[in-house]
C-alpha positions in Angstrom: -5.3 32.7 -37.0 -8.1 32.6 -34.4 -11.6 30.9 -34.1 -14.6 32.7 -34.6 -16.6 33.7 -31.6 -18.3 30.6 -30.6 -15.6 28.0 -32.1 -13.7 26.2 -30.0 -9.6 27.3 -31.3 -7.9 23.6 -31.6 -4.2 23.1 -31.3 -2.6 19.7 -33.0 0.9 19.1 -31.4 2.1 15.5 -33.4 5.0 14.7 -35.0 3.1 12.6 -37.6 2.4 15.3 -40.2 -0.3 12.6 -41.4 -1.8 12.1 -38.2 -2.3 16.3 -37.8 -3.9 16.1 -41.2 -6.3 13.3 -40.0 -7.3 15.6 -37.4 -7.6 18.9 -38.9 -9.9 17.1 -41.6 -12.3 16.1 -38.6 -11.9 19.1 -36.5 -12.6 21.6 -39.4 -15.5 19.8 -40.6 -17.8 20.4 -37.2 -19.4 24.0 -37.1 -18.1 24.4 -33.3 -14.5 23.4 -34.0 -11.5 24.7 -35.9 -7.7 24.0 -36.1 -5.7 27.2 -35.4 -2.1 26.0 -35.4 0.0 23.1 -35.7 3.4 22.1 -34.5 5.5 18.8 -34.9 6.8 18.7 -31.6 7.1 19.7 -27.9 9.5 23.1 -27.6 7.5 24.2 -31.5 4.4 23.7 -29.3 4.9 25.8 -26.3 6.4 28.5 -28.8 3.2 28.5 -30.7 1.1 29.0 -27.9 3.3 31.8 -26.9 2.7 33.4 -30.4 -1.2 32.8 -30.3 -1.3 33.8 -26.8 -3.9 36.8 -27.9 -6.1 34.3 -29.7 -5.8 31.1 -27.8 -7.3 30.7 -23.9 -8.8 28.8 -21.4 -11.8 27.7 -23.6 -9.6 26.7 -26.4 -7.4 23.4 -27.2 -4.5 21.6 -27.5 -4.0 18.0 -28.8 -0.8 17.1 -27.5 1.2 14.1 -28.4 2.9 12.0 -25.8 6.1 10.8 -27.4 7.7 13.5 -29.8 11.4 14.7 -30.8 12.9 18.0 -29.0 10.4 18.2 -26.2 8.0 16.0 -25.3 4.3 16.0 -24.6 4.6 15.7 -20.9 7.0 18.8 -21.1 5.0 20.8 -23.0 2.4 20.5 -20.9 4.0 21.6 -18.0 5.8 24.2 -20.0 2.6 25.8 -21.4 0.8 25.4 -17.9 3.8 27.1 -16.0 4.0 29.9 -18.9 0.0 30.6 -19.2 -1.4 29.5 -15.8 -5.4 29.6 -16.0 -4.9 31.4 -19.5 -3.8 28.3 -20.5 -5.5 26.1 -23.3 -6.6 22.9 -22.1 -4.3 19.8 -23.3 -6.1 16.8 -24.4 -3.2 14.1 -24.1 -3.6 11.5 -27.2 -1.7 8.3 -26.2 -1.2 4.8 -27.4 -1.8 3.0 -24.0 0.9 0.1 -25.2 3.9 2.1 -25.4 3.3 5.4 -23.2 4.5 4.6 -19.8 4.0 8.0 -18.1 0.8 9.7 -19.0 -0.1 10.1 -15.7 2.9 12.5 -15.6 1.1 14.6 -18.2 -1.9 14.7 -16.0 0.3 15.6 -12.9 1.7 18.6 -14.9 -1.8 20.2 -16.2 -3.2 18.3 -18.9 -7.3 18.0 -18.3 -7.1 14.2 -19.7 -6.0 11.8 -22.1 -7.7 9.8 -25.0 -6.3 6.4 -27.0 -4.8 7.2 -30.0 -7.4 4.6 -31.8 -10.6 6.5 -30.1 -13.6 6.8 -32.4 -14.2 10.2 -34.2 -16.8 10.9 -32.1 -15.3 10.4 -28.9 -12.6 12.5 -29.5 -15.2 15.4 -31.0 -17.1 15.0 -27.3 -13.5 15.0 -25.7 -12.8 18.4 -27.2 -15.4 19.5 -26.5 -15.5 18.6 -22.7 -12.5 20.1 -22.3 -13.1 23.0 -24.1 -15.9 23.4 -21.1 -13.4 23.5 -18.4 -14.5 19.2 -17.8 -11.5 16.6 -17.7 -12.1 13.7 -20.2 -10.7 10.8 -19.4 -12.7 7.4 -20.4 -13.8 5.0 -17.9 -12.3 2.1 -19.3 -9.0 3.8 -20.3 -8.9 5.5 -16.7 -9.1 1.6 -15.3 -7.0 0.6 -17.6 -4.1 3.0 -17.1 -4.2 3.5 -13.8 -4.7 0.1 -12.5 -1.7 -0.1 -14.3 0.6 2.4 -12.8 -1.1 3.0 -9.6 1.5 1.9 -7.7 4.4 4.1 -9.3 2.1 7.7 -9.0 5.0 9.8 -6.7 3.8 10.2 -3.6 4.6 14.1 -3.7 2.8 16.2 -6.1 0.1 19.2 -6.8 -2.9 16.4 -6.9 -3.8 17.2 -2.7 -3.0 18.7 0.4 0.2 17.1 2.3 -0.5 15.0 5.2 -0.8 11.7 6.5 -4.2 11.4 5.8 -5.5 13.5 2.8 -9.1 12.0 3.2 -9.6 12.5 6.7 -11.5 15.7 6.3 -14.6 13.8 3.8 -17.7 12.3 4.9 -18.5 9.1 3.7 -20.8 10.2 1.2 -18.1 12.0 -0.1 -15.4 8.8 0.2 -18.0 6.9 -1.5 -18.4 9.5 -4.7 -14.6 9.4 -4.3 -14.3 5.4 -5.2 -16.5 5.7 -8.2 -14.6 8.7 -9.5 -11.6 7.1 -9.4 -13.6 3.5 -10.8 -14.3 5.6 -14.1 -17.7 6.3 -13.5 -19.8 9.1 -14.8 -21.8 11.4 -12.9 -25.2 9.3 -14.1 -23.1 5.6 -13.5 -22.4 7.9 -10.0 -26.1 8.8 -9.2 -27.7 5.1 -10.4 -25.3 3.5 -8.0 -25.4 5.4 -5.1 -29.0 6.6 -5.3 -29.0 10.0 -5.7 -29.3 13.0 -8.0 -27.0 14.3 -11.0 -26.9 17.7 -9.1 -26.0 16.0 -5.8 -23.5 14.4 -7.1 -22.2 17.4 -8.7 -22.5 18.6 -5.2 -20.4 16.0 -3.9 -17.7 16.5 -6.5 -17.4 20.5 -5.9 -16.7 19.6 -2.6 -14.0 17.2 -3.2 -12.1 19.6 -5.2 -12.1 21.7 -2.2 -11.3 19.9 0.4 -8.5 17.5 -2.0 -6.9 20.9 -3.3 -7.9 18.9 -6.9 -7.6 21.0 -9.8 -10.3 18.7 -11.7 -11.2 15.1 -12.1 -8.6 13.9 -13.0 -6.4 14.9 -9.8 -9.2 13.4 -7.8 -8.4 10.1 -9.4 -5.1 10.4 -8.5 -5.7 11.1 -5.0 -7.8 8.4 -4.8 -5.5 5.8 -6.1 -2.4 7.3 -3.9 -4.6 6.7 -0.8 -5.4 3.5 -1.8 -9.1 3.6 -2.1 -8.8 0.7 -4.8 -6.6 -1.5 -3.1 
């Protein structure tokens, strides 16, 4: 099954059969949203998307699971992301920040962003969303959070920047400084009130820093802000 023309095609990857149902109640009752497949783990996952490869794209997506049986989130992820490239769905990683001690490899290996497993309703309707809209969705206080917490273990290799001894050597300080409050969790608005300037240069700003950092989105630019130590 595919989503209308307009509706957002959802993917719920769990092993909780209860959890998927939570979701697919909430997902099927929006106008812009509907669940198009299910699977109970990592390897059903990446052979679904396979089968829905005609019907399931960039602008649809997938709510993967960290912690599963056969294959795991992080796995799928890459899996899916080696298999489909930019034709891809975009994962939305669901976490429970407690126990999951290597989201950040999930971000490493495509995934546009992660949400708490105890987000409100309406935060994960807005995440999906986001995604859906090519965006990476990651909130503020769970990006501090997490990667205060694990900062120090992100490899030091990786697909997040260009090699080099320095990869910030190339921005202008403007730039470094939209840089910090990326990787601080701010928005784009938090972004503009603070440094005292426009949404739309700050948008700017950002474009450019996925350029010159080789960043696939956001979130890599986090990343590459925390390996260089911007926060320390």
């Amino acid at each position: 099954m595919s989503a209308p023309d307009g509706v957002i095609g959802v993917v719920l990857v769990d092993d909780q059969h209860l959890v998927r149902s939570g979701f697919r109640m909430l997902i099927d009752a929006q106008p812009d949203m509907q669940v198009v497949g299910e699977a109970a783990d990592g390897g059903a996952a990446v052979d679904l998307i396979e089968r829905l490869a005609d019907r399931v794209g960039p602008g649809d997506v997938i709510l993967m699971d960290v912690r599963m049986p056969v294959l795991d989130g992080v796995a799928a992820t890459r899996a899916i992301r080696a298999r489909r490239g930019p034709a891809s769905p975009q994962v939305l990683v669901l976490t429970t920040f407690d126990l999951d001690e290597y989201v950040h490899a999930a971000l490493h290996a495509g995934a546009s962003g992660f949400l708490l497993k105890d987000a409100r309703p309406e935060d994960l309707l807005g995440a999906v969303r986001a995604v859906a809209r090519g965006d990476a969705v990651v909130a503020p206080s769970a990006t501090r959070r997490l990667l205060d917490a694990f900062a120090g273990r992100l490899p030091v290799g990786g697909d997040t920047g260009p090699s080099g001894p320095d990869p910030l050597a190339a921005l202008t300080d403007r730039e470094r400084e939209v840089l910090v409050e990326i990787a601080r969790g701010a928005t784009n608005a938090e972004i503009a009130a603070t440094l005292y300037m426009a949404e739309g240069t700050v948008k700017t700003h950002i474009g450019r820093l996925l350029t010159k950092l080789e960043a696939r989105d956001r979130v890599a630019l986090v990343l590459v802000a925390h390996r260089a130590g911007l926060l320390t």
